[in-house]
C-alpha positions as CSV (number, residue, x, y, z in Angstrom):
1,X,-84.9,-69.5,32.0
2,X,-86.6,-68.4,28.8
3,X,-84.2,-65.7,28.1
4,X,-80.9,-68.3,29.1
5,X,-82.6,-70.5,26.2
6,X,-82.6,-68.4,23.9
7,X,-79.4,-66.8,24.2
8,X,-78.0,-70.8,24.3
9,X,-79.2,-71.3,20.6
10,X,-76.6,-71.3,18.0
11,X,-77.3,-68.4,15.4
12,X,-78.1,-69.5,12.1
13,X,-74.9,-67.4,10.5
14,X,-72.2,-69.4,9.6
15,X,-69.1,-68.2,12.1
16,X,-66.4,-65.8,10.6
17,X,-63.8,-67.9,9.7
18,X,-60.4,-67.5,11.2
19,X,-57.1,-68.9,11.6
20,X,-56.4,-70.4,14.7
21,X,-52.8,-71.5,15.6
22,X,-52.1,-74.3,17.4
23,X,-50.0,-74.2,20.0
24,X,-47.3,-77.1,20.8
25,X,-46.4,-78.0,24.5
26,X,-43.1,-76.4,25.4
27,X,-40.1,-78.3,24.7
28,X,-37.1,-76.7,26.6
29,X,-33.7,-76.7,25.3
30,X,-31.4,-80.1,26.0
31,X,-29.1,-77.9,27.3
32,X,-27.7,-77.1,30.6
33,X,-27.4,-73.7,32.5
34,X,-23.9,-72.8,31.4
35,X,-24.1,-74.3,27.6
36,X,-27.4,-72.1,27.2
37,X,-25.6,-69.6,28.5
38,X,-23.1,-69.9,26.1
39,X,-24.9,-70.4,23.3
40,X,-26.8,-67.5,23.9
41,X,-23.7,-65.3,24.4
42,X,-22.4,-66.3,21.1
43,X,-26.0,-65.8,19.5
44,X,-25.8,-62.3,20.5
45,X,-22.3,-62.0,19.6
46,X,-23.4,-63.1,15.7
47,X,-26.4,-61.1,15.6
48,X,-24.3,-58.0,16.5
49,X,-21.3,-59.3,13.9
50,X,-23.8,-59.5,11.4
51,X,-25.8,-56.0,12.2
52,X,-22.5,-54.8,11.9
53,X,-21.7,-56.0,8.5
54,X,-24.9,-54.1,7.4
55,X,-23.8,-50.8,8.8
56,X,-20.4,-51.7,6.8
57,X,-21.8,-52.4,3.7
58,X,-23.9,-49.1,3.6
59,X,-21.0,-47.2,4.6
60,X,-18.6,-48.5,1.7
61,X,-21.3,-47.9,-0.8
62,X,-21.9,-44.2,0.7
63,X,-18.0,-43.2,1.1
64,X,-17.4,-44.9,-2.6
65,X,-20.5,-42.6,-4.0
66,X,-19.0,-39.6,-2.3
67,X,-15.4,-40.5,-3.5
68,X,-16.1,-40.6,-6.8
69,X,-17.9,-37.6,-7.0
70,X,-15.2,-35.8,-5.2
71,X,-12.9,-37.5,-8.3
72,X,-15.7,-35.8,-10.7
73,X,-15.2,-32.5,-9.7
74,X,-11.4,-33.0,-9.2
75,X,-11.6,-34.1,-12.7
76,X,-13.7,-31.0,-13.7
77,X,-11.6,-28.7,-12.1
78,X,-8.7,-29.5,-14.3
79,X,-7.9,-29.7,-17.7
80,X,-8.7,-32.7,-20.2
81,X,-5.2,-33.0,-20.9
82,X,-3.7,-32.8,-17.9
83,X,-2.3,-36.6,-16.4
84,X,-4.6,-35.5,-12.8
85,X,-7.8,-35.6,-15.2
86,X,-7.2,-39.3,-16.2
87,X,-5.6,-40.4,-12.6
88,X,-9.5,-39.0,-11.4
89,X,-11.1,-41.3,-14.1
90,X,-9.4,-44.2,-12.9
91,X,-9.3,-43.9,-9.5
92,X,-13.2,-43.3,-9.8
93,X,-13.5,-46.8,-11.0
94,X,-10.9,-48.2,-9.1
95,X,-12.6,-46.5,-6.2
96,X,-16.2,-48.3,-7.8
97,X,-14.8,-51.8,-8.1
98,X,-13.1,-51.5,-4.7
99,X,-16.5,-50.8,-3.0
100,X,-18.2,-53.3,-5.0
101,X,-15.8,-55.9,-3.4
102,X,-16.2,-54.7,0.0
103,X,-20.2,-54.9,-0.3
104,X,-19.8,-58.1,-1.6
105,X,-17.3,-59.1,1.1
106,X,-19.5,-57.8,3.7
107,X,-22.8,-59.8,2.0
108,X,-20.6,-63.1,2.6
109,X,-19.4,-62.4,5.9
110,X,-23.0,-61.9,7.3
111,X,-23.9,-65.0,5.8
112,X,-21.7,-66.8,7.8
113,X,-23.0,-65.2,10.5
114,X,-26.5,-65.9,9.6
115,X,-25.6,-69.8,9.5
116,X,-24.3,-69.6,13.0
117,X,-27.4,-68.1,14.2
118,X,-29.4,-71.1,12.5
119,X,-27.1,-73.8,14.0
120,X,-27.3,-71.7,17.6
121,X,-31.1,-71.5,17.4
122,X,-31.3,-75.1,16.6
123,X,-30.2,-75.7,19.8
124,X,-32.7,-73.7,21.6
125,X,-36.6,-75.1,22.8
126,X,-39.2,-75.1,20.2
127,X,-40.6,-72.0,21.3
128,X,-37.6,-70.3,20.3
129,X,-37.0,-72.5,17.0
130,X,-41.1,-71.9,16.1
131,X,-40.6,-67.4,16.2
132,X,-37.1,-67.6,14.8
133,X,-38.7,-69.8,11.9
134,X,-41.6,-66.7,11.4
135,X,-39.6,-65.2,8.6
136,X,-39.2,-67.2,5.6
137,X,-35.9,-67.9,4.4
138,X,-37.0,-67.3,0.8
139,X,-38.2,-64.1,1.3
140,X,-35.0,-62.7,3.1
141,X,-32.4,-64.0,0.9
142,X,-34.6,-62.0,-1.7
143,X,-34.6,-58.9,-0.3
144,X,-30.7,-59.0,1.1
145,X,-29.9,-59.4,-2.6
146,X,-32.3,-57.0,-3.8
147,X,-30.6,-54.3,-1.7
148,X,-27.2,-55.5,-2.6
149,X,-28.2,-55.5,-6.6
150,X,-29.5,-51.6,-5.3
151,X,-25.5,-50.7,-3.6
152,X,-24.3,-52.4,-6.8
153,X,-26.1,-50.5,-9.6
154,X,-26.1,-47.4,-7.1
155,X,-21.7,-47.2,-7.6
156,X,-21.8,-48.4,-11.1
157,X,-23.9,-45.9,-11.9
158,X,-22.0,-43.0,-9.7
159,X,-18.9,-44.4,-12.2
160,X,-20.7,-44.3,-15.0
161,X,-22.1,-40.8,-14.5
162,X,-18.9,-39.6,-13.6
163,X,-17.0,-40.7,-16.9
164,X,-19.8,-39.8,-18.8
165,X,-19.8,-36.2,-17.2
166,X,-16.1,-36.1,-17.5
167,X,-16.3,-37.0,-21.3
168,X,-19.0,-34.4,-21.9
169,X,-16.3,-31.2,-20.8
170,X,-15.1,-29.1,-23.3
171,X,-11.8,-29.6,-24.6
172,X,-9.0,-26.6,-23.6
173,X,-8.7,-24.3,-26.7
174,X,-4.9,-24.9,-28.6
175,X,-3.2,-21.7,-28.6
């Protein structure tokens, strides 16, 4: 009994503090078996929509890169005088602008997606609502548009390196 005694005394060190998380009682979804159903359907359906936009956006920005440095050495290739040199140059930044759109396209068309997936989760029990709502908002919208400022600057500057090359070739000889 001795021994249980002292094993039952608090220490005198102040517990490590740590964050405890309180958990609320499960609140199921107001919805029947075939609406949940449905709404989870269409969740996936918007999730996969919108992992799709990703894979498009990265995929116009590497296909414009490799255009226009396809246009560079095209350009190279040929002489400064010749009308093919300047159709490269512009199609380079046609080529640039029309990705840029496309990325910016695809960065809309995901957040459309994204608002679906808020109004279907919504819907869902608070269980659901509480890990959806781990990630903050704030900090995703930040990085989405740092990596679209990235796919922007990274075409821009394949343009820009391009003409700049291009410019830097000597000119044919007059005979």
């Amino acid at each position: 009994m001795a021994k249980e005694a002292k094993a039952a005394k608090p220490s005198k060190e102040p517990a490590p503090e740590t964050e405890v998380e309180v958990e609320q009682p499960l609140v199921a979804s107001e919805l029947d078996e075939r609406t949940h159903a449905e709404m989870l359907m269409l969740y996936h359906e918007a999730m996969e929509t919108s992992r799709h936009g990703k894979v498009q956006q990265w995929r116009s920005m590497a296909i414009g890169v490799f255009a226009i440095v396809v246009l560079g050495v095209l350009g190279a290739h040929v002489s400064k005088t010749d009308l093919l040199f300047r159709i490269a140059q512009f199609l380079a930044v046609l080529i640039g602008l029309s990705s840029i759109y496309l990325i910016v396209f695809y960065q809309f068309w995901q957040n459309t997606e994204r608002e679906k997936l808020r109004r279907i989760t919504a819907k869902f029990s608070n269980l659901a609502r509480t890990v959806r709502g781990v990630s903050s908002g704030r900090e995703a919208s930040l990085r989405r548009f740092v990596v679209l400022g990235f796919m922007v600057l990274m075409i821009v500057a394949s343009v820009l390196l391009m003409l700049e090359y291009l410019a830097q070739l000597p000119a044919p000889p007059n005979y």
